[in-house]
matplotlib code that plots the C-alpha trace (Angstrom):
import matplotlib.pyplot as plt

x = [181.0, 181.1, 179.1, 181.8, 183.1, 179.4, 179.4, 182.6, 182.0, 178.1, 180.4, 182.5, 179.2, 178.1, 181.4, 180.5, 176.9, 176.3, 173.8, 174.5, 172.1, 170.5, 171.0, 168.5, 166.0, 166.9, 167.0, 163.6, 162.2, 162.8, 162.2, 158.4, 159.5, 161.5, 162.9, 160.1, 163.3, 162.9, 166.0, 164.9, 165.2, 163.0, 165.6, 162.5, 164.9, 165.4, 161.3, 161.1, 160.9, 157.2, 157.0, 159.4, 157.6, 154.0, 155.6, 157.0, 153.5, 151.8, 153.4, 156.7, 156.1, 152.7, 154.3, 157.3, 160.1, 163.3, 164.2, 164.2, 167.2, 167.1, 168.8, 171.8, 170.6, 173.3, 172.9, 174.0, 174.9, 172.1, 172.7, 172.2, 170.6, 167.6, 167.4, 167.5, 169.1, 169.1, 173.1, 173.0, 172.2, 175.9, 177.4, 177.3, 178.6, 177.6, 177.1, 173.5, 170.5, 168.3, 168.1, 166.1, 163.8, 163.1, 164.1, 166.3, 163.4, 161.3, 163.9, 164.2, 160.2, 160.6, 163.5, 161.2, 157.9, 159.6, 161.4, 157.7, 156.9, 159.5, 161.8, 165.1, 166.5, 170.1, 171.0, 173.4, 176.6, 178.2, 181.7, 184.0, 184.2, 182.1, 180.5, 182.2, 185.5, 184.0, 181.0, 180.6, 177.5, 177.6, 174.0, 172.3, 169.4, 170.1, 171.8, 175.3, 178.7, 180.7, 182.9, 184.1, 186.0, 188.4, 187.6, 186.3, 183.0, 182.5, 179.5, 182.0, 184.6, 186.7, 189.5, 191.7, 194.2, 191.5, 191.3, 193.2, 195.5, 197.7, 200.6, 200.9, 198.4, 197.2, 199.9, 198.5, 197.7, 193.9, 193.2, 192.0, 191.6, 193.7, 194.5, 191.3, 193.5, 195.6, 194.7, 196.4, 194.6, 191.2, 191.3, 193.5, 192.6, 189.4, 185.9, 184.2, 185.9, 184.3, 186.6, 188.1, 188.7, 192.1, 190.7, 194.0, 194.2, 192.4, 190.8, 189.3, 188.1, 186.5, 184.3, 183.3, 182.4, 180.5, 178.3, 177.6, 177.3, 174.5, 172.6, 172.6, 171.9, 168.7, 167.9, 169.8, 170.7, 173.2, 174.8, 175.1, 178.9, 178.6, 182.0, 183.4, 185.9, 187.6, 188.0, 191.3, 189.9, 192.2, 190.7, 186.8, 188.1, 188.7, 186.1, 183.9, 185.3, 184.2, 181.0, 178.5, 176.1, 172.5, 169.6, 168.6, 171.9, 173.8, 176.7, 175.2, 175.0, 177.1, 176.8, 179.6, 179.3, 182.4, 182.0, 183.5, 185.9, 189.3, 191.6, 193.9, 193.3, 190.4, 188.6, 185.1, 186.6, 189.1, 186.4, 184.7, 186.3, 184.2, 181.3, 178.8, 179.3, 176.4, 176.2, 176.2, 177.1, 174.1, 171.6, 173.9, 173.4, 169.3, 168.8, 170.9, 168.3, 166.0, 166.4, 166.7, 166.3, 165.6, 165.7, 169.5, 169.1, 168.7, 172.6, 172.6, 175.1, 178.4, 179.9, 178.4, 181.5, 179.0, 180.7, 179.3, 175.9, 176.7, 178.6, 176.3, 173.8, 172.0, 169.1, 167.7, 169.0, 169.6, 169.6, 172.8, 172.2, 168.4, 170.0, 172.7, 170.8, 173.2, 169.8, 166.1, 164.4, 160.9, 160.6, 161.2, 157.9, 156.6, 160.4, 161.8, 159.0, 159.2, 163.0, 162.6, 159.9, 163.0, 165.3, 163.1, 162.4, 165.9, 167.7, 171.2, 172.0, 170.3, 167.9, 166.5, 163.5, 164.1, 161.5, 162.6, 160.6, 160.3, 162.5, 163.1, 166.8, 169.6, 169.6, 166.0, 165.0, 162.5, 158.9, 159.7, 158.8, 160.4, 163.0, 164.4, 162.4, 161.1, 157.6, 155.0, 155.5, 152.4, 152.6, 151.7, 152.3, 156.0, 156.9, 157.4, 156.1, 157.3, 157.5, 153.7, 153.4, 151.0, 153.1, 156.0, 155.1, 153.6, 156.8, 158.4, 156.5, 157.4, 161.1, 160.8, 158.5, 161.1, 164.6, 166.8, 165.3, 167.1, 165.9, 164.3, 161.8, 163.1, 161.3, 161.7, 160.5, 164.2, 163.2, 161.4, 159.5, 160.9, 159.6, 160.6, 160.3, 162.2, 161.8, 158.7, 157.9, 157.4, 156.4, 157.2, 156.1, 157.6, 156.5, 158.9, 157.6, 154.9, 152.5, 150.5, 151.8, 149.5, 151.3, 151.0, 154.0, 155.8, 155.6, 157.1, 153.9, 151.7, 148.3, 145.9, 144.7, 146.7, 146.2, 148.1, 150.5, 150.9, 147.2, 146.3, 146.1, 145.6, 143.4, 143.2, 140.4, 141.8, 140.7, 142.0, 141.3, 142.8, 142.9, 143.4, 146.1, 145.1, 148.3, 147.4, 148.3, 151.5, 152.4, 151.3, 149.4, 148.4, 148.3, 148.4, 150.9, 149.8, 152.7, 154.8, 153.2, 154.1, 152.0, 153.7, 152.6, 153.7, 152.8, 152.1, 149.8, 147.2, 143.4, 141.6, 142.0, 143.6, 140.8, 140.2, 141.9, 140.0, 140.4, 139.0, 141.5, 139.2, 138.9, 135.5, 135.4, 132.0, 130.5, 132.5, 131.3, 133.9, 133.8, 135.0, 135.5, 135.9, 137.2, 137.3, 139.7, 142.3, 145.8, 149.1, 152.3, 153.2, 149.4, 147.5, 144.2, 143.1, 140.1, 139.1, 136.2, 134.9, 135.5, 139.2, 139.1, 139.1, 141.6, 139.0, 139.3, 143.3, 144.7, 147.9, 145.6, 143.7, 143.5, 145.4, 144.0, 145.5, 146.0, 146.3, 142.4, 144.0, 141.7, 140.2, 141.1, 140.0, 140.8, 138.8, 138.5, 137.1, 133.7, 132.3, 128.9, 125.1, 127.4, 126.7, 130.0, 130.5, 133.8, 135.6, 138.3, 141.6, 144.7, 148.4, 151.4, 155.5, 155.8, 152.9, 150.5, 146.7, 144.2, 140.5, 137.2, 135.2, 131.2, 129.6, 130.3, 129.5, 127.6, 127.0, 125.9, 127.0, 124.1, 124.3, 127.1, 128.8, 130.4, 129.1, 130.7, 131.1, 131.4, 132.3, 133.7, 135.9, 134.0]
y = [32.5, 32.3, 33.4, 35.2, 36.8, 38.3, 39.5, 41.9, 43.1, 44.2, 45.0, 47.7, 48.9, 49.9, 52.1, 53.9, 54.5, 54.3, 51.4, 47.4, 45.0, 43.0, 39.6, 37.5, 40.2, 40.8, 36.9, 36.6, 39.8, 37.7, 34.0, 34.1, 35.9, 34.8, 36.2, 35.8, 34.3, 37.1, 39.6, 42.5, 45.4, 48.7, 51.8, 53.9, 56.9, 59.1, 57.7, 58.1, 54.9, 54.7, 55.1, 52.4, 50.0, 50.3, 50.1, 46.9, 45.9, 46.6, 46.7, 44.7, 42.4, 40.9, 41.3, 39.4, 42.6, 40.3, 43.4, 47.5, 49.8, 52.5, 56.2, 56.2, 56.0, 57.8, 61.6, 64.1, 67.2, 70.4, 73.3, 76.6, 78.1, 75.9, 74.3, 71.1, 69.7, 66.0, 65.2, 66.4, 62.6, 61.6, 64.3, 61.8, 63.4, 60.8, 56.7, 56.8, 56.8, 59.6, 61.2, 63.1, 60.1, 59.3, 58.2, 55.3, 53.1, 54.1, 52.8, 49.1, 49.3, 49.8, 46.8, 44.4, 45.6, 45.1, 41.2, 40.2, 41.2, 38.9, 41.6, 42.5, 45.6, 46.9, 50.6, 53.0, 53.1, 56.0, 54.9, 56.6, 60.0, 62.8, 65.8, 68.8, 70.4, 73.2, 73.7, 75.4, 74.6, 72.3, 72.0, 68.5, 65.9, 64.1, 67.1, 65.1, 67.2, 68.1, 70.7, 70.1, 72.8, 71.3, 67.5, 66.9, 64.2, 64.1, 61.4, 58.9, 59.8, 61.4, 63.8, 65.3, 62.4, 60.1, 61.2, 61.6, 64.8, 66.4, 66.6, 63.1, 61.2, 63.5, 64.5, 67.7, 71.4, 71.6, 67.8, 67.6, 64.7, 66.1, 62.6, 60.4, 57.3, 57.6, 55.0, 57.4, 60.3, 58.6, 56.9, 59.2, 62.9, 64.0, 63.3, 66.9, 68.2, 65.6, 64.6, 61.4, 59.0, 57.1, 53.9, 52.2, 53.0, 49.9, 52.4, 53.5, 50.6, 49.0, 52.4, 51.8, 47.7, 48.9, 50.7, 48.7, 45.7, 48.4, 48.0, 44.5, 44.2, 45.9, 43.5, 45.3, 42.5, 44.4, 47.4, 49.8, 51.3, 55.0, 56.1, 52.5, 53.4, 55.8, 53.0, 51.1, 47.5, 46.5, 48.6, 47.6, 43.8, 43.9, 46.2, 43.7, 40.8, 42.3, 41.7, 39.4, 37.4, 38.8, 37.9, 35.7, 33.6, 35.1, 37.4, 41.2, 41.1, 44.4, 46.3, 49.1, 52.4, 52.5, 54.8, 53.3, 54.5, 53.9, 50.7, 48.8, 48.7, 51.0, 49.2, 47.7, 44.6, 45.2, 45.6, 42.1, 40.6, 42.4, 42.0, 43.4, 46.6, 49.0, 48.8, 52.2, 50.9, 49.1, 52.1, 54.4, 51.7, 51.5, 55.2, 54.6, 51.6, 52.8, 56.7, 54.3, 51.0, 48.7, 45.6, 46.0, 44.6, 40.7, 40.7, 42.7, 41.4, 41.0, 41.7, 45.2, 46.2, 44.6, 43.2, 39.4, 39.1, 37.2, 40.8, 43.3, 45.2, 47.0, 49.8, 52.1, 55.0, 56.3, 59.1, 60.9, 59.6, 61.0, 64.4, 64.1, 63.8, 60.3, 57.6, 57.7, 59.0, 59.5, 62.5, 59.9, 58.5, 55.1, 54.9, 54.8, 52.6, 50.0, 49.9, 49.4, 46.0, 45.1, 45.2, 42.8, 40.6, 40.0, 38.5, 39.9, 41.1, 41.7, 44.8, 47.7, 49.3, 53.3, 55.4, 58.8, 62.3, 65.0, 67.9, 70.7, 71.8, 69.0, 69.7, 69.4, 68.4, 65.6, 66.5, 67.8, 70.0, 73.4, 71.7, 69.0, 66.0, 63.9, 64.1, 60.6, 59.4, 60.2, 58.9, 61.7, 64.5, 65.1, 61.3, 59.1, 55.4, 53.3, 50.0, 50.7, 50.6, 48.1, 46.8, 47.2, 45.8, 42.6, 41.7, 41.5, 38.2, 37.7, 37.9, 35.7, 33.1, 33.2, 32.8, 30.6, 30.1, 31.1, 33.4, 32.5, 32.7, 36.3, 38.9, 42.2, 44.4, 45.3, 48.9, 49.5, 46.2, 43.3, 39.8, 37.3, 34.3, 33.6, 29.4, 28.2, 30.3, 33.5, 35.6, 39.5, 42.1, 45.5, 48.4, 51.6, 52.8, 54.8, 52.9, 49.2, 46.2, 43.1, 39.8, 35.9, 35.1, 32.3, 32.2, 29.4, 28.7, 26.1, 26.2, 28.2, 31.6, 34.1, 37.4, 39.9, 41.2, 44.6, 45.5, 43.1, 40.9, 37.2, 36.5, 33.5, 32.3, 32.1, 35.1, 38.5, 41.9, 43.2, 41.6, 37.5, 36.2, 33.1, 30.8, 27.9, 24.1, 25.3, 28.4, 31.0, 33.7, 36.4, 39.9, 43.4, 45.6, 49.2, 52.1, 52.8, 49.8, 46.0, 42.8, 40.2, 36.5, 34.0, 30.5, 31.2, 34.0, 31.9, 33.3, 30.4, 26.6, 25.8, 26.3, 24.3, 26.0, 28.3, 30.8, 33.2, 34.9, 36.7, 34.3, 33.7, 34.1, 32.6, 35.3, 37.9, 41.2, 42.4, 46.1, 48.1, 52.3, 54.8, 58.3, 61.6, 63.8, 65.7, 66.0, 67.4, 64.9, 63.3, 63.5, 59.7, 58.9, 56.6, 54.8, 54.0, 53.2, 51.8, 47.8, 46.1, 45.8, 49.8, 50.4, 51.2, 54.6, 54.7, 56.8, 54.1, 51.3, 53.1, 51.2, 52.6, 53.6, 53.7, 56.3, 54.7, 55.7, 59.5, 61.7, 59.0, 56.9, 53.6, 50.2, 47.0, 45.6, 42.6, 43.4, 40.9, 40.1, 41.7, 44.3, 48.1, 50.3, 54.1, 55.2, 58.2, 59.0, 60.7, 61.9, 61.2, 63.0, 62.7, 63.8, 61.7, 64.7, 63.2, 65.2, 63.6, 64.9, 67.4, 66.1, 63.7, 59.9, 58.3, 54.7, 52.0, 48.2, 45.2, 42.7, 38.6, 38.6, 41.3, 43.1, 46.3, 49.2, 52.8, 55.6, 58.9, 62.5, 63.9, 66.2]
z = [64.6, 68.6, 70.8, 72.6, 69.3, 68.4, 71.8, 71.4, 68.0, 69.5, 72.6, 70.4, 68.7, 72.3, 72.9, 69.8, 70.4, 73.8, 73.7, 74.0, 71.5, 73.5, 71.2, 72.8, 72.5, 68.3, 68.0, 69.5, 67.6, 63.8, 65.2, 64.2, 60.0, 57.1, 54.1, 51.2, 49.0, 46.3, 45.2, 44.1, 45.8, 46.2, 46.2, 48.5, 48.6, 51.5, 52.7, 56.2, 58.5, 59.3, 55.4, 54.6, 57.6, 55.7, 52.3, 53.1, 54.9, 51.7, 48.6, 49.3, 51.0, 49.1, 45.5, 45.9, 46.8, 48.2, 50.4, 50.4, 50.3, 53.2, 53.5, 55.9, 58.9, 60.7, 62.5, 59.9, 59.2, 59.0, 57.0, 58.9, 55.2, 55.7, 52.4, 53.8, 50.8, 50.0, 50.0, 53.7, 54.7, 52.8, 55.4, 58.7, 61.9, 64.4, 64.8, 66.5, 64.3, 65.0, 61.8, 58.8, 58.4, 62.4, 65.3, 66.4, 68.0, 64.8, 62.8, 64.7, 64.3, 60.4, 60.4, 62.2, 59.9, 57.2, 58.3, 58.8, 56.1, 54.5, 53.3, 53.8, 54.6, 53.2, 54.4, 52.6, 54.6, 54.5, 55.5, 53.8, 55.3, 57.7, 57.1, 54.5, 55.8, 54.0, 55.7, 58.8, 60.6, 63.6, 63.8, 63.1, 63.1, 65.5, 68.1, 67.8, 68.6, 66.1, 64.4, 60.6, 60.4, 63.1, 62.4, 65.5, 65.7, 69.3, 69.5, 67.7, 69.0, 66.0, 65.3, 63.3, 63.5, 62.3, 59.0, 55.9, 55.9, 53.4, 52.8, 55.1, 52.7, 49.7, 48.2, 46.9, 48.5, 49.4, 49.9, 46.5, 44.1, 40.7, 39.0, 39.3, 38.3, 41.1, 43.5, 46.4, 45.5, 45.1, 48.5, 50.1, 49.4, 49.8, 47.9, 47.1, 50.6, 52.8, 55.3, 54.2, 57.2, 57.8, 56.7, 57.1, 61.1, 63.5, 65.6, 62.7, 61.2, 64.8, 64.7, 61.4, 62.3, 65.5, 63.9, 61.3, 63.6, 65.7, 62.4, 61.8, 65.7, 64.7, 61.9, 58.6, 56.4, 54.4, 53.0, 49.9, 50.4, 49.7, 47.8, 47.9, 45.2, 48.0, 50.5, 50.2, 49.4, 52.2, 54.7, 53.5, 53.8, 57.4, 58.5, 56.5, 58.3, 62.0, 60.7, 62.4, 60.6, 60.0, 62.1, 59.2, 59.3, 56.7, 55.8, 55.4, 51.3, 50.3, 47.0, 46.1, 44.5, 42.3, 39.6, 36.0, 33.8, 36.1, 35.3, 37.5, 41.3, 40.3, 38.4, 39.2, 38.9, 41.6, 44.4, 43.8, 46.2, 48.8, 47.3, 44.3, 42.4, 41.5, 37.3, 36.5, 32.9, 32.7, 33.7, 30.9, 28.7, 28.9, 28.2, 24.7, 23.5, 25.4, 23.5, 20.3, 19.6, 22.3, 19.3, 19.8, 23.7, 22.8, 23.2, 26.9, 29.0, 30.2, 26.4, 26.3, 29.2, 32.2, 35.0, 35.7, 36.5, 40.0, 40.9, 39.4, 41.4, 38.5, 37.9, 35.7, 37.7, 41.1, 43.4, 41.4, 37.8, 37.7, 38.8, 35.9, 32.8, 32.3, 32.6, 32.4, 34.9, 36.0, 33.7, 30.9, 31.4, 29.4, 28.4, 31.9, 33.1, 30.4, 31.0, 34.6, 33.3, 31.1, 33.9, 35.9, 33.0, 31.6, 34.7, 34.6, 38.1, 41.2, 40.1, 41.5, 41.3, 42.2, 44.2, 45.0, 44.8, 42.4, 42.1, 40.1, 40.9, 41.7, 45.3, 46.3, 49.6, 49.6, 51.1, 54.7, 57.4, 58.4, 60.2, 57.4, 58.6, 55.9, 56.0, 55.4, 51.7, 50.3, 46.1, 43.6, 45.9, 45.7, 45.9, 42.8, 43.7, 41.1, 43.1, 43.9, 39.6, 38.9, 35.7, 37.8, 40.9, 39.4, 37.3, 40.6, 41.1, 37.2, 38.1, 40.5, 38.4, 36.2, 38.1, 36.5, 32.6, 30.4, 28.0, 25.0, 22.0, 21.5, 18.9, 17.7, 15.0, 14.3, 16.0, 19.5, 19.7, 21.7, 22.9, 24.5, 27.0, 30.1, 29.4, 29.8, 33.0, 31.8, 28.9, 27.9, 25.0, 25.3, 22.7, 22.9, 19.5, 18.9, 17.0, 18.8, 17.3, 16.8, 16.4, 16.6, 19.4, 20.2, 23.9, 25.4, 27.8, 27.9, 26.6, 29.0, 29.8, 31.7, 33.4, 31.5, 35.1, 33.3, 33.3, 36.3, 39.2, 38.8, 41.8, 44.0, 42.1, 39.0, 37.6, 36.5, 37.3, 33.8, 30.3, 29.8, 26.9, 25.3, 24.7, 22.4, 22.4, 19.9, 22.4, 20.6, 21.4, 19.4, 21.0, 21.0, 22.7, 22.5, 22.5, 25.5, 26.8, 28.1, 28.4, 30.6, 31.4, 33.8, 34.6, 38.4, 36.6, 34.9, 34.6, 34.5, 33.6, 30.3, 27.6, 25.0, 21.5, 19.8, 16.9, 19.2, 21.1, 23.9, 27.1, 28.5, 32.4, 34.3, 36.0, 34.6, 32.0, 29.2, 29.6, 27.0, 27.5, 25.1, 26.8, 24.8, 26.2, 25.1, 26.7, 26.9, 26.3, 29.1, 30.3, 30.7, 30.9, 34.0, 34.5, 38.4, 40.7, 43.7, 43.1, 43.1, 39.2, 39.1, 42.0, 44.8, 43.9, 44.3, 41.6, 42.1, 41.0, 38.6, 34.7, 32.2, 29.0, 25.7, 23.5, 20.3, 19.2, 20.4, 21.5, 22.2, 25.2, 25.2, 27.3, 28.7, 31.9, 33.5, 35.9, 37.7, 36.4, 38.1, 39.9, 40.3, 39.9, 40.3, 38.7, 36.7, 34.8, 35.8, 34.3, 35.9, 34.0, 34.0, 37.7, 39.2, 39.5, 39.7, 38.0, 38.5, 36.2, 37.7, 39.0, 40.4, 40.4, 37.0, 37.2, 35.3, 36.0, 34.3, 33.5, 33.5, 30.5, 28.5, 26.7, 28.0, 26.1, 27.8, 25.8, 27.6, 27.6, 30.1, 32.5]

ax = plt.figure().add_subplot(projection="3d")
ax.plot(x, y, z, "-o")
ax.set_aspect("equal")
plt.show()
């Protein structure tokens, strides 16, 4: 693309929003970064930018995340009831980007945080239509002018010729959608009264480009369509095409929302062309095995009504879904999380790992102030954090260990037990049933030691901060996955140098204690018992990092972990549930110290 053609398309995004890109400055602002080369992305849902800019600092960025998915960043509508709902962000009213989660120059800052951090950023583009003709207040985030009730978007500039109208384009009274197979109703009339925009008209469409072009000025390196099925695929083709490439050289990658269940020109399969769909099939799919049996997933794939992997943005759910009851969600607990560890270790796709907050009714405002801005993401209190996961986050860097092998060596119980190897890169037990299960696996690995990802970090020094897997000359391994629970290995994981074969499966670690802890403590379902403490093989005291214990000894709670040797550790016990509520144990700091060599056992009771 010329110079000269980039500079009119950032020209038109200035005549939208007021402010011209200054290309040498966004060239020079990504010179010194580069992508990280990963492709999953973390969904951080309706975070607010500073949020977003130290997630990708510290938890993206390090484990391997390929890029985040951000709110719409556009000015939206704010109710005069002062719910603040959620869905207010899908009601746009103007093209700058002062909004629910910040500011425009704290949204560049998050863009540029997160591109040196090595991740991309893709924003959710709501292009398909403004604010509710049904609602009547002309308040927003942002202050833009606006009026819905008369179509008129002053900021933009809109009005009422530039959207849809009936009986000119929907050919029914109201504006409504009354055949959802009809491709002129879908992308003609109007999506649950939002004001559907004339698509089809150029002036239009340049609006549309310019401001997406603002947001790859900024950095954005692509887009989630909001309501793609209700955009003519002509009309998204040529908006797409006044597109400029990212900072990072490329086109903007672009992902649909097109709900299944239509054929012909509405069919998922029909919006290809302009780039991936979201796989809402694929989430629907996971609660089934997932609510059953998971053994059934070693066929998963394009025969189970997928579309191809190579167009197929999928997940385990979503902002809508989770509201729905139609995939897991968070409530789910061990089920949703092992599903999202699936997700990331059977390759189909480009997948997404969702982090959204707690609610109670469907329209729940996230965590914000009086006024509906979204306040600091803080995990556990209102904000569910499941990138920060430690199984999760780590089978990031699995997924990416493990990008192009096929999979192989698979296992199951013929119920809710499944194995199986990605080549000979990575390794992967999943246990949905209710009872551990001890086995001898074929893993695909060569012979070594490696740190079990699910339960900890291989360190720099090739050691671990959870449990070791010994993999024998033959690539077996025999281990024990306890219920609701994964162990996952990876050749870029390893522990420690390739031992020497031994019946005994238990690694030895120089300088290292085996401690073993037996917690009594009774709980509530849903309710997990943690252990943590003040060294990084107890999560230095963060209830995100905290080990996991099992319940299979129920009450008693019971789990080993990997202390370095002659050190002195305070530490207690905690308990997180379904929502991410932390509850720690009452008293002081317990203590213990581990000696030359171990095991050192622990036996407690929940204060």
């Amino acid at each position: 693309m010329t110079f000269s053609r980039r500079a009119a398309l950032l020209a038109a995004a200035a005549l939208v929003t007021g402010t011209l890109l200054p290309l040498g400055a966004q060239s020079a602002a990504h010179a010194a970064a580069s992508p990280n080369g990963g492709d999953v992305i973390a969904n951080l849902f309706e975070w607010n930018w500073s949020s977003v800019a130290a997630e990708c600092t510290s938890v993206l960025g390090p484990k391997g995340y390929g890029a985040v998915q951000v709110a719409p960043p556009e000015d939206s509508i704010r109710l005069t009831n002062g719910t603040h709902p959620w869905w207010d962000v899908y009601q746009p009213v103007a093209y700058d980007l002062n909004s629910r989660m910040g500011t425009e120059a704290q949204f560049a800052a998050m863009v540029t945080a997160c591109h040196n951090a090595g991740v991309k950023v893709y924003a959710d583009a709501v292009i398909n239509h403004a604010a509710g003709a049904n609602q009547t207040s002309t308040d927003s985030y942002g202050g833009a002018s606006f009026n819905p009730a008369t179509y008129t978007y002053g900021n933009v500039p809109y009005d009422r010729s530039s959207f849809h109208d009936t009986p000119a384009n929907c050919p029914n009274s109201g504006n409504v959608i009354n055949d959802w197979n009809s491709v002129q109703q879908v992308q003609e009339c109007q999506l649950l009264s939002l004001s559907d925009l004339y698509t089809e008209k150029d002036d239009v469409r340049a609006k549309i480009a310019g401001y997406l072009n603002k947001l790859i000025g900024y950095g954005v390196d692509g887009f989630r369509v909001d309501a793609a099925k209700h955009i003519a695929q002509a009309d998204m083709a040529d908006i797409l095409a006044r597109l400029t490439d990212t900072a990072w050289g490329s086109r903007p990658y672009v992902y649909q929302e097109v709900y299944p269940g239509s054929s012909g020109q509405l069919a998922l399969s029909a919006f290809e062309g302009n780039g991936s769909v979201l796989e809402f099939t694929y989430a629907y799919k996971l609660k089934d095995q997932f609510t059953g049996s998971i053994a059934n997933l070693r066929t998963f794939g394009q025969s189970w009504g997928l579309e191809p992997s190579d167009k197929s943005a999928v997940m385990v759910t979503n902002h809508d879904l989770e509201r729905n009851g139609s995939t897991l969600n968070y409530k789910s607990g061990s089920k949703y999380t092992l599903a999202t560890i699936f997700q990331l270790a059977w390759g189909y796709g480009t997948p997404q790992v969702y982090s959204g907050f707690t609610f109670n009714t469907p329209d729940d405002s996230p965590p914000a102030d009086s006024a509906g801005y979204v306040t600091n993401t803080t995990c556990g209190s209102g904000w569910v954090c499941t990138d920060r996961d430690q199984g999760v986050a780590n089978m990031v860097g699995w997924h990416n260990a493990a990008k192009g092998q096929p999979v192989a060596n698979w296992w199951d119980n013929g119920s809710n037990a499944i194995a199986f190897s990605r080549g000979n890169a990575a390794w992967v037990a999943l246990n949905n049933g209710a009872s551990a299960v001890t086995t001898t696996f074929t893993t695909g690995l060569a012979a070594g030691s490696y740190c079990d990802v699910i339960h900890g970090d291989a360190t720099p020094a090739g050691t671990c901060t959870g449990p070791a897997v010994t993999v024998d000359a033959t690539g077996h391994a025999t281990v024990t996955v306890n219920p609701g629970d994964a162990v996952a290995l990876h050749a870029t994981g390893t522990a420690g140098p390739t031992p020497t074969p031994t019946p005994t499966p238990t690694p030895t670690h120089v300088g290292q204690v085996q401690v073993s802890v037996s917690e009594h403590r009774t709980t509530v379902w849903g309710q997990n018992v943690y252990l943590v403490g003040s060294i990084p093989a107890l999560g230095s005291w963060s209830p995100a990092a905290a080990v996991p214990l099992s319940s299979a000894s129920y009450p008693n709670w019971t789990g080993s972990v990997t202390i370095p040797a002659n050190t002195t550790v305070e530490y207690k016990y905690l308990i997180k549930d379904g929502s991410g509520t932390v509850t720690w144990e009452s008293g002081a700091n317990r203590t213990f110290t581990t000696g030359a060599s171990g095991p050192l056992a622990l036996t407690d009771t929940w204060k």
